[in-house]
Biopython code that builds the backbone (N, CA, C, O; Angstrom):
import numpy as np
from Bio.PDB.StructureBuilder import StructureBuilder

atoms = [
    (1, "UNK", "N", (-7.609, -78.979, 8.842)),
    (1, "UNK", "CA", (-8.718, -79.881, 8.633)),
    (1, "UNK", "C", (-8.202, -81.304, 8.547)),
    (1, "UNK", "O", (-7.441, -81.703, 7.666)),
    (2, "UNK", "N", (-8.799, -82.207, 9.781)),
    (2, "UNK", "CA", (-8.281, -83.945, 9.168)),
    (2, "UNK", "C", (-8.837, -84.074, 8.525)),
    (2, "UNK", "O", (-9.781, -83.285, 8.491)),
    (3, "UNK", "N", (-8.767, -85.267, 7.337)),
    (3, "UNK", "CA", (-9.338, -85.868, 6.861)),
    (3, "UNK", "C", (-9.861, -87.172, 7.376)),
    (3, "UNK", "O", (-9.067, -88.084, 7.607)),
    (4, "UNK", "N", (-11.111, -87.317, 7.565)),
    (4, "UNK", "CA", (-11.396, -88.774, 8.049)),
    (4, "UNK", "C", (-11.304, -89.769, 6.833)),
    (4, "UNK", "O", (-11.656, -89.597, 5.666)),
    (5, "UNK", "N", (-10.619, -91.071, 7.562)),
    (5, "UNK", "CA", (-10.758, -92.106, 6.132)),
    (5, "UNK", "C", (-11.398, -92.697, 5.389)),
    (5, "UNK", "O", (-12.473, -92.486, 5.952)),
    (6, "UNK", "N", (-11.706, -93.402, 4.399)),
    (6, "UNK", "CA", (-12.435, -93.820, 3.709)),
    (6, "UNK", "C", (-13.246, -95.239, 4.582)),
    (6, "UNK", "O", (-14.356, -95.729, 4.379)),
    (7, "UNK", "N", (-12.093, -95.646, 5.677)),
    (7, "UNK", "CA", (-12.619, -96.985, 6.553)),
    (7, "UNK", "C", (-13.881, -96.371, 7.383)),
    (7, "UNK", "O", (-15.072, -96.665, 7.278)),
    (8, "UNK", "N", (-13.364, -95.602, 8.082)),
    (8, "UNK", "CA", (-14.138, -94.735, 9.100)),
    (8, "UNK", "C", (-15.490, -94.445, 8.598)),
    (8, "UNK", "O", (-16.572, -94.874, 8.999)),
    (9, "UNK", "N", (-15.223, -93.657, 7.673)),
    (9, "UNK", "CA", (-16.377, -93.174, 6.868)),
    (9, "UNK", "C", (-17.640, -94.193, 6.641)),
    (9, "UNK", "O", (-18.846, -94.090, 6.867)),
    (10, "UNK", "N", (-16.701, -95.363, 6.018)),
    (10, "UNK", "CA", (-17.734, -96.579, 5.735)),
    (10, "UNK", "C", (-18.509, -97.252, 6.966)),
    (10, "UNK", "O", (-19.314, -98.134, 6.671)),
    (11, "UNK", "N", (-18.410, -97.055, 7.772)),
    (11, "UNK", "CA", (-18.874, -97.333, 9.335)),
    (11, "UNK", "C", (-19.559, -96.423, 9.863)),
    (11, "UNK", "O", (-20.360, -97.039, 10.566)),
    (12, "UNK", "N", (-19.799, -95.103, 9.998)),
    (12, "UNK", "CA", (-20.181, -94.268, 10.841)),
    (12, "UNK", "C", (-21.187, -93.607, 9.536)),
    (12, "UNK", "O", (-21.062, -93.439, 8.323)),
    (13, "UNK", "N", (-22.491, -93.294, 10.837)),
    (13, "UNK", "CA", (-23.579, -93.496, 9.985)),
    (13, "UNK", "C", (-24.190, -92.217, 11.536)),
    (13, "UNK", "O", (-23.999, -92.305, 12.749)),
    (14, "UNK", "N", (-25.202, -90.782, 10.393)),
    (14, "UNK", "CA", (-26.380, -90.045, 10.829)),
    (14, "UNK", "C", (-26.603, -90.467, 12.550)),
    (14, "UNK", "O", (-26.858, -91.666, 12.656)),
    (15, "UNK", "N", (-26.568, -89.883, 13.614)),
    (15, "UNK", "CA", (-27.572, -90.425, 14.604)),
    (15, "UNK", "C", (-28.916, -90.186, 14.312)),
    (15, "UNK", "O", (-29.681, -90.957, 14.891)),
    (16, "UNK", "N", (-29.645, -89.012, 13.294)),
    (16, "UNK", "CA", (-30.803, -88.752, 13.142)),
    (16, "UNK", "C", (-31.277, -89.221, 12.443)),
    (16, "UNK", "O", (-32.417, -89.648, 12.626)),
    (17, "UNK", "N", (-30.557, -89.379, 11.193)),
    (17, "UNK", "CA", (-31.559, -90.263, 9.757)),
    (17, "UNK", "C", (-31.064, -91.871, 9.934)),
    (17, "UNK", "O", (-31.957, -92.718, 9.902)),
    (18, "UNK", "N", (-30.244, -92.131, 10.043)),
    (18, "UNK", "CA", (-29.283, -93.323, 9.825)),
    (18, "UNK", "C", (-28.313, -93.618, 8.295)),
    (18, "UNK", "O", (-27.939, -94.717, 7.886)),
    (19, "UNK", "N", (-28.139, -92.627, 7.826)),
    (19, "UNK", "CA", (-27.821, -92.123, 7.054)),
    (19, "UNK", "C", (-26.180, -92.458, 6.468)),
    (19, "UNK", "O", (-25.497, -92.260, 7.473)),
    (20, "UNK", "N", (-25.561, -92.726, 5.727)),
    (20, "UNK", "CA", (-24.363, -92.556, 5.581)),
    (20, "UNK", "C", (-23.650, -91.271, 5.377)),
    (20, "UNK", "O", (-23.929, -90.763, 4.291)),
    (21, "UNK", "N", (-22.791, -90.578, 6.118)),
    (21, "UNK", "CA", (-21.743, -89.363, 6.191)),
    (21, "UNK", "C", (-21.157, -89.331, 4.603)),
    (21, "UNK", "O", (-21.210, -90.238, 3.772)),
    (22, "UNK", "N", (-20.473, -87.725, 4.443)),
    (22, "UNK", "CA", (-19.843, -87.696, 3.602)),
    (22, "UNK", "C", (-18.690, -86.041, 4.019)),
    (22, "UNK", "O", (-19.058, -84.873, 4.145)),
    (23, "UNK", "N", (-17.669, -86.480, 4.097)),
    (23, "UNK", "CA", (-17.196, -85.054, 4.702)),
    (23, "UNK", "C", (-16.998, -83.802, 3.447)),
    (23, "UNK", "O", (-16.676, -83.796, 2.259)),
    (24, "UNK", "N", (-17.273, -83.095, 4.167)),
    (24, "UNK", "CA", (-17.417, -82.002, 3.372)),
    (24, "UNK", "C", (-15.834, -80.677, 4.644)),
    (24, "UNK", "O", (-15.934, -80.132, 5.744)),
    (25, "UNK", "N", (-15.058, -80.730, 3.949)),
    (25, "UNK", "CA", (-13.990, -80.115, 4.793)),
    (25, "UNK", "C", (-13.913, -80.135, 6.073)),
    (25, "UNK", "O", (-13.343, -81.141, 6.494)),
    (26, "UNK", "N", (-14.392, -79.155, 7.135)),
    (26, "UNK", "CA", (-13.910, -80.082, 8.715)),
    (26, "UNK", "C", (-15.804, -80.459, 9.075)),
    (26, "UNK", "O", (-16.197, -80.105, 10.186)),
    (27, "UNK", "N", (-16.743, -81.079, 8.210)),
    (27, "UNK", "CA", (-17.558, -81.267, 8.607)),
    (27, "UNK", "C", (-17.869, -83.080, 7.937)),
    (27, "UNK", "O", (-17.266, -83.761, 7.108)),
    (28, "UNK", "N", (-19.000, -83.309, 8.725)),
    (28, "UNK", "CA", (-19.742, -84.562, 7.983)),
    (28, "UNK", "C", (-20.708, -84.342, 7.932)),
    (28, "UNK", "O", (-21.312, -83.872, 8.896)),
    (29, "UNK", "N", (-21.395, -84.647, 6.514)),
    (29, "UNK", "CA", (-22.622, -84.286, 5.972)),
    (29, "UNK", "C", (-23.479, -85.413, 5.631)),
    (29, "UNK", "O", (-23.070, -86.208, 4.784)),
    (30, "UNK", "N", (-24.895, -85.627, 6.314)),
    (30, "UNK", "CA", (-25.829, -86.597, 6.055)),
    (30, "UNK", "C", (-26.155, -86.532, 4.661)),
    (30, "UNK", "O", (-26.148, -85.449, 4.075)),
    (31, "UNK", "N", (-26.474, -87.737, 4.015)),
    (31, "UNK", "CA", (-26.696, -88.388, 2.484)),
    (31, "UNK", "C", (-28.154, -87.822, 2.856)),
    (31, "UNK", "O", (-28.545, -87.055, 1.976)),
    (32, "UNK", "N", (-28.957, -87.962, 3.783)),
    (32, "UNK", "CA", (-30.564, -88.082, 3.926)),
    (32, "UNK", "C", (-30.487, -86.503, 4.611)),
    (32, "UNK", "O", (-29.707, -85.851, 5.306)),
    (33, "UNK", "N", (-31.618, -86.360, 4.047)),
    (33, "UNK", "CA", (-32.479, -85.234, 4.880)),
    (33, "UNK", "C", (-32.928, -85.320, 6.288)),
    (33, "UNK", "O", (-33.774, -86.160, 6.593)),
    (34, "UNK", "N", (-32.431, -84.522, 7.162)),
    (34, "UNK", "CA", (-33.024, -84.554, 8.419)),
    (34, "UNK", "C", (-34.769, -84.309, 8.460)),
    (34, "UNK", "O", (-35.626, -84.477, 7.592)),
    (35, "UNK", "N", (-34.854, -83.783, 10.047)),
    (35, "UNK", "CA", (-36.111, -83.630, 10.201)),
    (35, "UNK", "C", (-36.826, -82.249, 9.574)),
    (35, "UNK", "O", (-38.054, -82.179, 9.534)),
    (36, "UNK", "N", (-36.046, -81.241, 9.125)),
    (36, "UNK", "CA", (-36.641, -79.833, 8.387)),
    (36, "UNK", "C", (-35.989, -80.346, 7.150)),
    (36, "UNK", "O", (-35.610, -79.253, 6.729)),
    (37, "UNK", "N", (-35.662, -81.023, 6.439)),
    (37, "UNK", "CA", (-35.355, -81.144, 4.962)),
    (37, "UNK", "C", (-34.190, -81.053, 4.324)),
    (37, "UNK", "O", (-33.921, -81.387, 3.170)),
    (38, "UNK", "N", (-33.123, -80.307, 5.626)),
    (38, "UNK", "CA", (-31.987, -80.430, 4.889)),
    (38, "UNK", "C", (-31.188, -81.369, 5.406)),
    (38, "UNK", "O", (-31.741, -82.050, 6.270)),
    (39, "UNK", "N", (-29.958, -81.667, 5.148)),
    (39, "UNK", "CA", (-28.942, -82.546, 5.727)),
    (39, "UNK", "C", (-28.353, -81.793, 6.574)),
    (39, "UNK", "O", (-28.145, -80.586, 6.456)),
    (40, "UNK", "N", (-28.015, -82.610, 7.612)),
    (40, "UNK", "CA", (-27.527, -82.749, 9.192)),
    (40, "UNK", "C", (-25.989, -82.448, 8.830)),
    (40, "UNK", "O", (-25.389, -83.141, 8.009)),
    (41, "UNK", "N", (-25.557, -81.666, 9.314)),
    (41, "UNK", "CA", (-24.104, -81.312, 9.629)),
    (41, "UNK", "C", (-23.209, -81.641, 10.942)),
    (41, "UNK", "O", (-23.529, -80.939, 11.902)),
    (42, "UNK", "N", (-22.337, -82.403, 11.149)),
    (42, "UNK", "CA", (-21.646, -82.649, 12.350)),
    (42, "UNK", "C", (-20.020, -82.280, 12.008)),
    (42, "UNK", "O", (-19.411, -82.815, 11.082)),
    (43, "UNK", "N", (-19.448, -81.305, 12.891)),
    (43, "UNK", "CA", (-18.623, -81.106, 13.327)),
    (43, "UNK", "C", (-17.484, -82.006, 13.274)),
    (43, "UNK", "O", (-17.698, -83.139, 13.706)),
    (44, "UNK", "N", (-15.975, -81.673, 12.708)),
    (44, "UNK", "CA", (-14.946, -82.757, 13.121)),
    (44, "UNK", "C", (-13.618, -82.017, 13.865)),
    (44, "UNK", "O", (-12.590, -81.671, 13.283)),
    (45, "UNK", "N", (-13.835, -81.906, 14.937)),
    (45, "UNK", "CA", (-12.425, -81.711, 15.934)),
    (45, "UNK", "C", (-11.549, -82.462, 16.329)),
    (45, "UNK", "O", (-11.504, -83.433, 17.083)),
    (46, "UNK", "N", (-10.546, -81.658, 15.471)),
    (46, "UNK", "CA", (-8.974, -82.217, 16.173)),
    (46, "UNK", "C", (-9.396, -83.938, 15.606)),
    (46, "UNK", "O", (-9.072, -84.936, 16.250)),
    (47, "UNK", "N", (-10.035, -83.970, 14.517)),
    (47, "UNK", "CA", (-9.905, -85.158, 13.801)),
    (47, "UNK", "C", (-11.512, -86.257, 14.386)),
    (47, "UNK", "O", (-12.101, -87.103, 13.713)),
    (48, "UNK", "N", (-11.747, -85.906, 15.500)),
    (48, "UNK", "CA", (-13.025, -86.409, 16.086)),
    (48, "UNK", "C", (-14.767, -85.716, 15.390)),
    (48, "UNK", "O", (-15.402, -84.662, 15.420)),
    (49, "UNK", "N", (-14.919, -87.260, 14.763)),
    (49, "UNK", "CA", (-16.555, -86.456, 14.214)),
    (49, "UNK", "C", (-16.928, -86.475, 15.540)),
    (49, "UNK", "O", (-16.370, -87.270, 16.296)),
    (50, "UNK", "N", (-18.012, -85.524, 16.056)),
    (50, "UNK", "CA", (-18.962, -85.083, 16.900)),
    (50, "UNK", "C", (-20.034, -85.035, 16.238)),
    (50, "UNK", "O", (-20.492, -84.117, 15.557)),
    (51, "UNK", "N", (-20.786, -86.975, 16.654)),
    (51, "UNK", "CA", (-22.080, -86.986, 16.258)),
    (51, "UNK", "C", (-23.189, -87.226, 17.343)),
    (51, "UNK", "O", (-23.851, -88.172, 17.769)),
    (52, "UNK", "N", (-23.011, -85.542, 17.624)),
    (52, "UNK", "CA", (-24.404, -85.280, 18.589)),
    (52, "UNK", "C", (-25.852, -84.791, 17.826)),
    (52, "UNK", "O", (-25.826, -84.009, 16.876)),
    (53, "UNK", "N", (-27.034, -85.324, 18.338)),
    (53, "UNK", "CA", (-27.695, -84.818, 17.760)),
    (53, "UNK", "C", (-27.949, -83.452, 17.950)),
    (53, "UNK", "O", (-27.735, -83.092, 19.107)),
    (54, "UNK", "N", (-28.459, -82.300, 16.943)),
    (54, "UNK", "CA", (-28.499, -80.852, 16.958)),
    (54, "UNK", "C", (-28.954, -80.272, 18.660)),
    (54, "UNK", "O", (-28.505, -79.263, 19.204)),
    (55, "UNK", "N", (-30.093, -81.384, 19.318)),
    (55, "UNK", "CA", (-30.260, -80.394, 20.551)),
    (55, "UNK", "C", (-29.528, -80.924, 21.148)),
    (55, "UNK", "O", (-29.818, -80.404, 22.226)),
    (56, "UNK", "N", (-28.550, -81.751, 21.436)),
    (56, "UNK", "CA", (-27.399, -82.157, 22.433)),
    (56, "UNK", "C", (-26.150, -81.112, 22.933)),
    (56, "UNK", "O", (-25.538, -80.969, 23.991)),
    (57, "UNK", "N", (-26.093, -80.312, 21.294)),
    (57, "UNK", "CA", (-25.154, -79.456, 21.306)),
    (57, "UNK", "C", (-25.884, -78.078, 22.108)),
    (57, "UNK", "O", (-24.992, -77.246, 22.273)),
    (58, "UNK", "N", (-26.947, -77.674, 22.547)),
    (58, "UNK", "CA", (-27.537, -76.484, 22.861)),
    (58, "UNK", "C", (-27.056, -76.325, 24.311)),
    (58, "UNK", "O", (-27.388, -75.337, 24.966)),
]
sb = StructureBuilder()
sb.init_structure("model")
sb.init_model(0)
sb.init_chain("A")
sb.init_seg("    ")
for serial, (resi, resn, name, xyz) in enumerate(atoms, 1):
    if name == "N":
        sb.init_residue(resn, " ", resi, " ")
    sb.init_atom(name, np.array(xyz, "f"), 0.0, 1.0, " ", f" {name:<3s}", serial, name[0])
structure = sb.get_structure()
């Protein structure tokens, strides 16, 4: 699992809510509630957040 940095972090923001991230082990987790109520989960590979929105990935 990378850790993304605290710089990074402070910059990169929800494509759905606009939201500020918070990683949660190899993921980033929206502060805001998406569109069904919960927070938006994005993926971090090989150190890269992947902030697609949910139907991008289908």
């Amino acid at each position: 699992m990378a850790k993304i940095s605290d710089e990074l972090l402070s910059v990169l923001r929800c494509p759905v809510t606009g939201s500020t991230l918070v990683q949660e082990g190899a993921e980033l987790v929206s502060t805001q509630p998406g569109p069904d109520g919960k927070p938006l989960r994005y993926s971090v590979e090989e150190g890269i957040p992947l902030l697609l929105r949910p139907e991008q990935l289908a």
